[in-house]
C-alpha atoms as an extended CHARMM CRD file, in Angstrom:
* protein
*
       135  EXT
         1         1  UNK       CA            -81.4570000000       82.9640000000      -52.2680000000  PROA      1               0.0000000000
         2         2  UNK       CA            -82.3240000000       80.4140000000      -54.3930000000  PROA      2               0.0000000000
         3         3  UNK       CA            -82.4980000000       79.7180000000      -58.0760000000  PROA      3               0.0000000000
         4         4  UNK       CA            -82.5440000000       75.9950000000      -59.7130000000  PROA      4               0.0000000000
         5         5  UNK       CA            -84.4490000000       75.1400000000      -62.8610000000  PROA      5               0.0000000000
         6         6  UNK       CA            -85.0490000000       71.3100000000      -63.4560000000  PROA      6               0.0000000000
         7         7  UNK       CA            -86.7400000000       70.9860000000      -67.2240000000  PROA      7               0.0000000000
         8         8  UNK       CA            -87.5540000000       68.1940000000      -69.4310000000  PROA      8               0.0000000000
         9         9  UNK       CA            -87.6910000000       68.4090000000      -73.1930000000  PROA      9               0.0000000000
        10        10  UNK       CA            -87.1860000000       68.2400000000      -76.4860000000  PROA      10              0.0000000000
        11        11  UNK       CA            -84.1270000000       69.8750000000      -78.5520000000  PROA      11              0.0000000000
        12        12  UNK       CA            -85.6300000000       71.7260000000      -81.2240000000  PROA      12              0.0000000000
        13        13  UNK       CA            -82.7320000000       72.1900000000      -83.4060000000  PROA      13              0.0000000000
        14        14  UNK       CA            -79.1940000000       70.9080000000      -83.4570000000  PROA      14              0.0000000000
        15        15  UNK       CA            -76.6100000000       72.3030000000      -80.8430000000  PROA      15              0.0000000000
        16        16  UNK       CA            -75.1480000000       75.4210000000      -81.7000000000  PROA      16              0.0000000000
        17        17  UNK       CA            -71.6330000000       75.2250000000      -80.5470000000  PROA      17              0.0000000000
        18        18  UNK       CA            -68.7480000000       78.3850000000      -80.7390000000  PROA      18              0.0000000000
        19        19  UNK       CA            -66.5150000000       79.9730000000      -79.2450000000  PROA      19              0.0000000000
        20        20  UNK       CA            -65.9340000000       83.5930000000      -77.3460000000  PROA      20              0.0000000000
        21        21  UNK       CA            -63.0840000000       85.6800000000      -78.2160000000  PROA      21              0.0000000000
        22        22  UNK       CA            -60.6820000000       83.9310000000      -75.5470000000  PROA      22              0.0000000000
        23        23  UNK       CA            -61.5880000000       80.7650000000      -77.0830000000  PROA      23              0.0000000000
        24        24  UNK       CA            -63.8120000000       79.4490000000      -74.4020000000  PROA      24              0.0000000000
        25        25  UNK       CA            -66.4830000000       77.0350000000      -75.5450000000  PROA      25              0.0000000000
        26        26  UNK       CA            -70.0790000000       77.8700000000      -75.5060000000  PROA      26              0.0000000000
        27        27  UNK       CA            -73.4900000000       75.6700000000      -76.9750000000  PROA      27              0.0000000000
        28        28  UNK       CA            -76.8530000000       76.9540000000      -77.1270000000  PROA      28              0.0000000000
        29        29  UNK       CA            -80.2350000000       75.3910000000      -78.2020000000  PROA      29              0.0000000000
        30        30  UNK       CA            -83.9260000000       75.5950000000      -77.8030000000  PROA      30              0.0000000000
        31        31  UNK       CA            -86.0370000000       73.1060000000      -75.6440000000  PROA      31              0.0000000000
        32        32  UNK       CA            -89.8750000000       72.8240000000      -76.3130000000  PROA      32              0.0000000000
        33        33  UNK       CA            -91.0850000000       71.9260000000      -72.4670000000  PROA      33              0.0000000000
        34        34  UNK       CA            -94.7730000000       70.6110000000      -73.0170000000  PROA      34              0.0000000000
        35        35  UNK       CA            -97.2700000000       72.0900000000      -70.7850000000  PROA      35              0.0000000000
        36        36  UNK       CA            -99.0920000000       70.3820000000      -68.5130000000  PROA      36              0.0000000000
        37        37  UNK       CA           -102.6070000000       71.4260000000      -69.6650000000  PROA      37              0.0000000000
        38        38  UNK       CA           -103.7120000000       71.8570000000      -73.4960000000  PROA      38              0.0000000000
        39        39  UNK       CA           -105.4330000000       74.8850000000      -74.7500000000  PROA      39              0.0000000000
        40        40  UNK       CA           -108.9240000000       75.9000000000      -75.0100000000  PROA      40              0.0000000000
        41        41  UNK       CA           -109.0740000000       74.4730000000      -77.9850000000  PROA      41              0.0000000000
        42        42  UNK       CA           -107.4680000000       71.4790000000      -77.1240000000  PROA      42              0.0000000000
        43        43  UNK       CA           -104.1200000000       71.5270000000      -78.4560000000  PROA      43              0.0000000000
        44        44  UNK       CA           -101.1510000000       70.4280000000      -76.5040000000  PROA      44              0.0000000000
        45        45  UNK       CA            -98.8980000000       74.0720000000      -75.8880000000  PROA      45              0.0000000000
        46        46  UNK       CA            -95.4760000000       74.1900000000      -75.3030000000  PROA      46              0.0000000000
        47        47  UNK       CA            -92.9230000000       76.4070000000      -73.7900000000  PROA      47              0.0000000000
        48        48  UNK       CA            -89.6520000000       77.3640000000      -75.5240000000  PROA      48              0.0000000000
        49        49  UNK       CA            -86.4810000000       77.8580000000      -73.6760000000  PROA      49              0.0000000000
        50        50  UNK       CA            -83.3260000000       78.7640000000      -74.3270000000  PROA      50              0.0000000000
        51        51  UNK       CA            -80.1950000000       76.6710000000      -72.6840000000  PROA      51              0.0000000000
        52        52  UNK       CA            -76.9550000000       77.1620000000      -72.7230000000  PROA      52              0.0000000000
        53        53  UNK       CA            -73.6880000000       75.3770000000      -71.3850000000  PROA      53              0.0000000000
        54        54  UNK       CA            -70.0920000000       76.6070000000      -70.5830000000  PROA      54              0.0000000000
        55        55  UNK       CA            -66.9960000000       75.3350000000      -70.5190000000  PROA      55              0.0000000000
        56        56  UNK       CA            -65.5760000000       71.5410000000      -71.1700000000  PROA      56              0.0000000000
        57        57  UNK       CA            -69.3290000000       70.2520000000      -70.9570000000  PROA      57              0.0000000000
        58        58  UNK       CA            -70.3220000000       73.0670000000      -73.8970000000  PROA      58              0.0000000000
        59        59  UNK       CA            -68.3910000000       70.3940000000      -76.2240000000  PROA      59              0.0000000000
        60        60  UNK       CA            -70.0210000000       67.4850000000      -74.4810000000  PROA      60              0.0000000000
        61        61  UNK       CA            -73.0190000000       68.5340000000      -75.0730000000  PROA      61              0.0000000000
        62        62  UNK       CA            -72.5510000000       69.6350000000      -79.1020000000  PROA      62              0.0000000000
        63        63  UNK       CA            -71.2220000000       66.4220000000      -79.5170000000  PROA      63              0.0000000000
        64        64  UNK       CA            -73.9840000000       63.6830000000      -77.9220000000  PROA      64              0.0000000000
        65        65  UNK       CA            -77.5880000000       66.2860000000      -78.6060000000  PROA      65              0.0000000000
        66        66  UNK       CA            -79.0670000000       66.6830000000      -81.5810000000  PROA      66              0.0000000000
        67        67  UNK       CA            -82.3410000000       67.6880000000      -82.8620000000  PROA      67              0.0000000000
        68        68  UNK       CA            -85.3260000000       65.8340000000      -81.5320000000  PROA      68              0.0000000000
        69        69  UNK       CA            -83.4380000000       64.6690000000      -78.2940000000  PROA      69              0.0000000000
        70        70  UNK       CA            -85.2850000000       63.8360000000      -74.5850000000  PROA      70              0.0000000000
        71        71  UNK       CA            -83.5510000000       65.6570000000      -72.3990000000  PROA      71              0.0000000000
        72        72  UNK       CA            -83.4580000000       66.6450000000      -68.5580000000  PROA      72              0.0000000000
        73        73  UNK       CA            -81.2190000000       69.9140000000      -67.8580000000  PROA      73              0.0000000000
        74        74  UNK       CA            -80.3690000000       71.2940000000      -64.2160000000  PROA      74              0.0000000000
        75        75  UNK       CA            -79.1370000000       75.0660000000      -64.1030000000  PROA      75              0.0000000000
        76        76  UNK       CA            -80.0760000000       78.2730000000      -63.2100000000  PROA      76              0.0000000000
        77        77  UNK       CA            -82.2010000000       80.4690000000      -64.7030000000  PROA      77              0.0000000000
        78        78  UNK       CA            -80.9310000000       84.2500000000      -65.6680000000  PROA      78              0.0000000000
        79        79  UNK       CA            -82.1430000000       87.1930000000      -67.4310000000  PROA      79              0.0000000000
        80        80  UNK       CA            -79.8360000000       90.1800000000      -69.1640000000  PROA      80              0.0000000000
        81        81  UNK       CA            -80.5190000000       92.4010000000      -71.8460000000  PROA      81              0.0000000000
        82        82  UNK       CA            -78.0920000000       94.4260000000      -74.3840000000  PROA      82              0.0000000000
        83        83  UNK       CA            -79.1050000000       96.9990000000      -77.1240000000  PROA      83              0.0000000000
        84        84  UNK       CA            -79.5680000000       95.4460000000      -80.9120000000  PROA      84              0.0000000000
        85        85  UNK       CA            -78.3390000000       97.2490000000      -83.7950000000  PROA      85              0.0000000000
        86        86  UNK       CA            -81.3400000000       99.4450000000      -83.8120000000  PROA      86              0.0000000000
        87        87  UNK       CA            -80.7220000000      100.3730000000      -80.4480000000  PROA      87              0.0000000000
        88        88  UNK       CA            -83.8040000000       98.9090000000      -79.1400000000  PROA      88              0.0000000000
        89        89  UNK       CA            -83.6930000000       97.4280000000      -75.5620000000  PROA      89              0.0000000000
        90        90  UNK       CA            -83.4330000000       93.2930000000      -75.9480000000  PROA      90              0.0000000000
        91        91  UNK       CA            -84.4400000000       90.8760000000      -73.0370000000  PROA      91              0.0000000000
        92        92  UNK       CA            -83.6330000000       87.8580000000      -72.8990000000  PROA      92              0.0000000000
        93        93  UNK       CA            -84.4230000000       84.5270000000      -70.6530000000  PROA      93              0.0000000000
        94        94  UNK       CA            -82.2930000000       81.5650000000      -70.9100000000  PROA      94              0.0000000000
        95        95  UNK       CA            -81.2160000000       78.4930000000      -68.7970000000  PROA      95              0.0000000000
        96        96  UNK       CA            -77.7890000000       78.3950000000      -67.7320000000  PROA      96              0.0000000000
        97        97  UNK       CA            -77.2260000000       74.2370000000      -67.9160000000  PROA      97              0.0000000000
        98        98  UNK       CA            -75.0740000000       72.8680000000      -64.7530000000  PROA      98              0.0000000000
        99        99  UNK       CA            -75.8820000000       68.8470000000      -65.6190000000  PROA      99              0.0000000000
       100       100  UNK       CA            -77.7230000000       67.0260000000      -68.1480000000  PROA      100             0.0000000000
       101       101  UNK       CA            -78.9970000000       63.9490000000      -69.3760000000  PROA      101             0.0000000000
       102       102  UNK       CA            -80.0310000000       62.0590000000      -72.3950000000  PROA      102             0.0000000000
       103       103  UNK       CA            -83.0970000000       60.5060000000      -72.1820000000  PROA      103             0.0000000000
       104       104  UNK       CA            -83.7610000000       59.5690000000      -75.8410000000  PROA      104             0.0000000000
       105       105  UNK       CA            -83.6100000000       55.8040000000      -76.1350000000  PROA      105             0.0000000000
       106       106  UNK       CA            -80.6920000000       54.0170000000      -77.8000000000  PROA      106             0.0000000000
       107       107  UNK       CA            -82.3130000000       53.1260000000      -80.4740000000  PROA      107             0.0000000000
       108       108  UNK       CA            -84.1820000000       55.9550000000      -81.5200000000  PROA      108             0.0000000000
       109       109  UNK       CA            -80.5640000000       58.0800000000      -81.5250000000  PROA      109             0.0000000000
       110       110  UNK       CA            -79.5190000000       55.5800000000      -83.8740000000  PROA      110             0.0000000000
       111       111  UNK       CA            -82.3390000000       55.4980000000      -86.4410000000  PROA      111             0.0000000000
       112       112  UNK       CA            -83.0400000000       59.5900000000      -85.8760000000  PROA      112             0.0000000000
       113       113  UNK       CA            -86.4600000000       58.5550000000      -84.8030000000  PROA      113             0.0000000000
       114       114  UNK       CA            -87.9840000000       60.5290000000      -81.5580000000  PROA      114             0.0000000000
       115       115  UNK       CA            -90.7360000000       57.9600000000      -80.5450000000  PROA      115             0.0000000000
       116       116  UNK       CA            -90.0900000000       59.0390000000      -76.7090000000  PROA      116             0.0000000000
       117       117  UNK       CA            -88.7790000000       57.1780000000      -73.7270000000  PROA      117             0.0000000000
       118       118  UNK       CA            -90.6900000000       54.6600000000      -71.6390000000  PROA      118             0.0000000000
       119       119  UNK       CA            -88.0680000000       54.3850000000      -68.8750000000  PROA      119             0.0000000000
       120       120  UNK       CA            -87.0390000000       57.2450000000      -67.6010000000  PROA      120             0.0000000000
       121       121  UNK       CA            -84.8010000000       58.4400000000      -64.8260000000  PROA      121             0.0000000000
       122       122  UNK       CA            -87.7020000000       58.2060000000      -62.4510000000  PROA      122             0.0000000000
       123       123  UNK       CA            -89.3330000000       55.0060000000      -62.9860000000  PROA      123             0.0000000000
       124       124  UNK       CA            -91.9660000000       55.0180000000      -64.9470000000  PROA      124             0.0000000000
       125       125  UNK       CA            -92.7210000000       56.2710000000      -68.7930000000  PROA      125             0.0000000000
       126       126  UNK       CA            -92.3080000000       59.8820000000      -70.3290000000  PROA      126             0.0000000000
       127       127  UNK       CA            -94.0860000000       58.6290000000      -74.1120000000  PROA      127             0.0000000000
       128       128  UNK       CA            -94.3800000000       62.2300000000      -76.2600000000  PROA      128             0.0000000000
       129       129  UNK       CA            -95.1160000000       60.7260000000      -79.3030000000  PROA      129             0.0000000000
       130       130  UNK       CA            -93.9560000000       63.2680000000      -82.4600000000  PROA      130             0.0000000000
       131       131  UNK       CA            -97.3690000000       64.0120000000      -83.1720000000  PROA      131             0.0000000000
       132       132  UNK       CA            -97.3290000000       66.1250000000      -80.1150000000  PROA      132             0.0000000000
       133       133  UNK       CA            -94.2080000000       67.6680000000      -80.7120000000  PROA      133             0.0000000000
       134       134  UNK       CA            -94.5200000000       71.7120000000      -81.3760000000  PROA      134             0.0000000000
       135       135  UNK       CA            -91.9700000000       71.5980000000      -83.9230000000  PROA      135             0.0000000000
């Protein structure tokens, strides 16, 4: 079997770091994925997925992401579900991050600006300009 998920993205929210009740460090946040197609009515569509990171690189990863950021994430993807306080049935979907990189430019971490990266990691340009963000 199987199971690698290779995404690139934009955070949609700062990291959410913690930690569980043997102090072991967990981060979570959302990346909007653009679509490769726009709607029917011509809008770019996005999809929304939830990552998270373990461990040592949990911190890492609080630390150097923040909102707006171009990433690429490697993991695995899992499911699970648990009962909510109404004792409805919850599913969720989320990425399990085993590497990452930051592909936001220098600059643009500096200044908080997101005009997108035109170098990227595999040689040629990855512009999103924020109008085409989904958040």
């Amino acid at each position: 079997m199987f199971n690698k998920v290779i995404l690139i993205g934009r955070t949609t929210s700062d990291v959410e770091l913690r930690y569980t009740q043997d102090h072991k460090p967990v981060s979570q946040v959302t990346l909007a994925v653009n679509r490769s197609y726009k709607s029917a009515n011509g809008e770019r569509e996005a999809d929304f997925i939830r990552l998270v990171v373990w461990g040592e690189q949990a911190e890492r990863f609080a630390n150097w992401i923040k909102k707006g950021y171009l990433l690429s994430v490697e993991g695995q993807l899992r499911t699970r579900s648990y009962d909510d306080q109404q004792g409805r049935r919850v599913y969720v979907t989320e990425v399990i991050v085993q590497s990452f990189s930051n592909l936001t430019k220098r600059d643009d971490q500096n200044q908080g600006q997101n005009q997108g990266f035109s170098n990227d990691a595999f040689g040629g340009g990855f512009p999103i300009p924020d109008s085409e963000l989904p958040f």
